[in-house]
VOPAGU-2260 file (C-alpha; in pm, 1 decimal, decimal comma):
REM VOPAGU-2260
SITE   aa  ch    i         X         Y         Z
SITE  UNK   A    0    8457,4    2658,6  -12824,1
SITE  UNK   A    1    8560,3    2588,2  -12455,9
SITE  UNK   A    2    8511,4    2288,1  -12265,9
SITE  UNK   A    3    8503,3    2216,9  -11906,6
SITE  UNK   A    4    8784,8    1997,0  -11806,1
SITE  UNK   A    5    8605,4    1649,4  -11714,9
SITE  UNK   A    6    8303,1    1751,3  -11863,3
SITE  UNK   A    7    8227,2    1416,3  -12068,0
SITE  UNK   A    8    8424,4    1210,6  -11812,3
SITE  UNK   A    9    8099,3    1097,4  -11580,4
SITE  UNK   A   10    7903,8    1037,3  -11949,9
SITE  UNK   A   11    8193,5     834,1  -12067,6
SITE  UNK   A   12    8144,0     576,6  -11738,2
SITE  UNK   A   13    7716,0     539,1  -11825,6
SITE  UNK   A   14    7653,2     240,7  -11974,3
SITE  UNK   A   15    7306,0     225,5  -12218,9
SITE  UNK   A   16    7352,8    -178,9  -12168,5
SITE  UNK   A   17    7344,3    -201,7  -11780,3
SITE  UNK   A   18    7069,1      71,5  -11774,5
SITE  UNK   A   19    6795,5    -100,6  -12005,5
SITE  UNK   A   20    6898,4    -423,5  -11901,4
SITE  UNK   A   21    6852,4    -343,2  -11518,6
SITE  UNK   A   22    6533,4    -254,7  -11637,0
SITE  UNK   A   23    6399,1    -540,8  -11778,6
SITE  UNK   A   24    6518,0    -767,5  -11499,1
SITE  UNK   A   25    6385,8    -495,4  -11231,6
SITE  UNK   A   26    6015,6    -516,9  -11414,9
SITE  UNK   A   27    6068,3    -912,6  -11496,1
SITE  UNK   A   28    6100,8    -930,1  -11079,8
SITE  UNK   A   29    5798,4    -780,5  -11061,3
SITE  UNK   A   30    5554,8    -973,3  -11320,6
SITE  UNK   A   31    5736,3   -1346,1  -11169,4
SITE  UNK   A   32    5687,6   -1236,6  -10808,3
SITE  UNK   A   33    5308,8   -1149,0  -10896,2
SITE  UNK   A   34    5293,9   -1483,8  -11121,4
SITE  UNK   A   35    5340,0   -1660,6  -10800,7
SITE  UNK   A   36    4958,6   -1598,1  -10650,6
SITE  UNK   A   37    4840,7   -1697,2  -10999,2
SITE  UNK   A   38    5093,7   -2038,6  -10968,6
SITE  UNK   A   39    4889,1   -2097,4  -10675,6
SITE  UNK   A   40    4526,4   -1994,5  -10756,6
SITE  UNK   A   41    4468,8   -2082,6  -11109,6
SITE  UNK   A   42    4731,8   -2377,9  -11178,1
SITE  UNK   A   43    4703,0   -2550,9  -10875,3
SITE  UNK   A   44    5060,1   -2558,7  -10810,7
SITE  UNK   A   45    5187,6   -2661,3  -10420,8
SITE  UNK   A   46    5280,5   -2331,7  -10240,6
SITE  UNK   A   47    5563,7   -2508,8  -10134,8
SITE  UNK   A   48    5714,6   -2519,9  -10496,3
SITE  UNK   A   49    5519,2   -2219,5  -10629,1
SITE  UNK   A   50    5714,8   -2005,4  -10338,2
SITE  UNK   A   51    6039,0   -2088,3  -10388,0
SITE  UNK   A   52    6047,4   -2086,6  -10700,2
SITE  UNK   A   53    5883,5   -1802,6  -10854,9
SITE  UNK   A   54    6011,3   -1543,5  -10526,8
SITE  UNK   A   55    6336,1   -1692,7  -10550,9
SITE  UNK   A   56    6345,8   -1596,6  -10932,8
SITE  UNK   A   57    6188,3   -1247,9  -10871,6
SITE  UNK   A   58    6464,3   -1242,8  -10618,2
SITE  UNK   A   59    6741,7   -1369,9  -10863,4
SITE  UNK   A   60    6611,8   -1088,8  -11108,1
SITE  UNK   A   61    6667,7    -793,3  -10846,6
SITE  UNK   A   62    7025,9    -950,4  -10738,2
SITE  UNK   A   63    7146,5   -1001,4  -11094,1
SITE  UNK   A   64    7028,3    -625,9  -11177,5
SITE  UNK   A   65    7208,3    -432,2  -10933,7
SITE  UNK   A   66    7555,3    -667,1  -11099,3
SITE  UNK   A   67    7520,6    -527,1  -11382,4
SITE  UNK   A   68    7845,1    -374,8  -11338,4
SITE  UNK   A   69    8041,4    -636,3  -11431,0
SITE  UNK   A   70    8039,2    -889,0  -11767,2
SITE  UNK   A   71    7993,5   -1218,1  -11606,6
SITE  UNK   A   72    7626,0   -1099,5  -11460,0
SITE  UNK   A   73    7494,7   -1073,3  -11839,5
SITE  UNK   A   74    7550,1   -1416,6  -11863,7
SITE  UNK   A   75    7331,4   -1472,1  -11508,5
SITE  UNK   A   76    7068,7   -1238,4  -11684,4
SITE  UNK   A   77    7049,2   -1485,4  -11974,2
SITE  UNK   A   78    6988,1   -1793,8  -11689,5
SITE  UNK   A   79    6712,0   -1577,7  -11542,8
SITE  UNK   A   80    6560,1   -1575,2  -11901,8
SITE  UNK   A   81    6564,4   -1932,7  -11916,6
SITE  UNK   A   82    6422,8   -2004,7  -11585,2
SITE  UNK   A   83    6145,3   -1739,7  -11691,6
SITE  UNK   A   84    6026,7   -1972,5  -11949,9
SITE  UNK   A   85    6066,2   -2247,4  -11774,5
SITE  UNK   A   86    5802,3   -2126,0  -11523,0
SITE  UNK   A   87    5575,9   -2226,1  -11820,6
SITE  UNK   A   88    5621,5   -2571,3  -11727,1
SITE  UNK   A   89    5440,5   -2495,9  -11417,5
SITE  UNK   A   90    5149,3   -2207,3  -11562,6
SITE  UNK   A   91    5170,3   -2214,7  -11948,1
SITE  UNK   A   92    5125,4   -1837,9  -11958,5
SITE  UNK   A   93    5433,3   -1827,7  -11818,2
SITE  UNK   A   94    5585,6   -1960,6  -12148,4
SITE  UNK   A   95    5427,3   -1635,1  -12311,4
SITE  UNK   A   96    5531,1   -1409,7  -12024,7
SITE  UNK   A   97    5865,9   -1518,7  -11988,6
SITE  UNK   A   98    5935,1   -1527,0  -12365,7
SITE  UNK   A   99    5788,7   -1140,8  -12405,4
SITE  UNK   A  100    6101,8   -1071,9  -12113,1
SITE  UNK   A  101    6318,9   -1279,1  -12292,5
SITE  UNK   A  102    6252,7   -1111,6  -12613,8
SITE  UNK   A  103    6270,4    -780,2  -12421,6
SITE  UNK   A  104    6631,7    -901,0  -12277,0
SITE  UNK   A  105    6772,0    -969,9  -12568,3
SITE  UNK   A  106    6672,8    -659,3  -12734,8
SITE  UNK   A  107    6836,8    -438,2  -12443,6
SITE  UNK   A  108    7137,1    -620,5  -12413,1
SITE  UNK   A  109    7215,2    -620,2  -12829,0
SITE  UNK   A  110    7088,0    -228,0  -12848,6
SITE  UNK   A  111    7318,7    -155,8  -12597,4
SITE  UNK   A  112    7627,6    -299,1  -12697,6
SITE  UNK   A  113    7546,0    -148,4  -13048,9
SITE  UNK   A  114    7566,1     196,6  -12829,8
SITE  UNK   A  115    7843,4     150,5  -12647,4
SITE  UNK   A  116    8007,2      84,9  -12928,5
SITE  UNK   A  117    7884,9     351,5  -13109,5
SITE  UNK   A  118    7967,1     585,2  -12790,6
SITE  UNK   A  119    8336,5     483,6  -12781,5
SITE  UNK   A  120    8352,3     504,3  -13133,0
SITE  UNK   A  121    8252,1     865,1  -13068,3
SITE  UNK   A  122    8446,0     975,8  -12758,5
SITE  UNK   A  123    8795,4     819,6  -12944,3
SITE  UNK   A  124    8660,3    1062,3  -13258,4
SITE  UNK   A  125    8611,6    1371,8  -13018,7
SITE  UNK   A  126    8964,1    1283,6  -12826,2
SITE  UNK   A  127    9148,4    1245,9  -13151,7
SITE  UNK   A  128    9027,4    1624,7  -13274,2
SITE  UNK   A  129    9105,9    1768,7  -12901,8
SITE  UNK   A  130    9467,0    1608,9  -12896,8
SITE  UNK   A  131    9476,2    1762,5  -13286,9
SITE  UNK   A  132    9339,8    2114,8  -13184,0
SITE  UNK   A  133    9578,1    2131,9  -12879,8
């Protein structure tokens, strides 16, 4: 059995973790950013807190997705959880919303470790029986 050379290389550089977490921040930007009409309408809160606030977190959610690349942004994608629930302090609902993306969050970011863990396991396993066979 013959295998391109390079083959598995652009598989071994995917990462489960940044893909499903970039997710849930990229669909949290969207329920906050909507959130914000309903800050307005239905809780009565100033645009000029409402605005900033829930756009700049929608915003924050975007930025933080596409740095995914590297570690430290994880830790930024745990602060955007945070300020998701704390939007509840403003519209309750948001305690329930921002808890469901939470929830979500942590889910993606502890599956995906537990895959790219698995993964390496798995490419070191398939190296180690190449280097043997050659």
């Amino acid at each position: 059995m013959t295998e391109a050379v390079g083959t598995g290389d652009a598989e071994r550089g995917r990462s489960p973790r940044r893909a499903m977490c970039a997710a849930v921040l990229s669909l949290e930007a969207i329920a906050i950013a909507l959130s914000t009409p309903v800050m307005i309408a239905i809780s009565d809160i100033r645009p000029a807190l409402a605005l900033p606030l829930g756009l700049g977190l929608a915003l924050l959610c975007v930025l933080v997705a596409g740095m995914l690349r590297r570690e430290p942004a994880y830790l930024l994608g745990h602060a955007v959880q945070v300020g998701a629930v704390a939007l509840g302090l403003l519209a309750p609902l948001m305690f329930v919303v921002g808890g469901l993306f939470a929830l979500l969050w942590a889910t993606a970011y502890g599956l995906g470790r537990k895959i790219e863990n698995e993964r390496a396991a798995a490419f070191a396993d398939y190296d180690r029986r190449r280097e043997s066979d050659a």
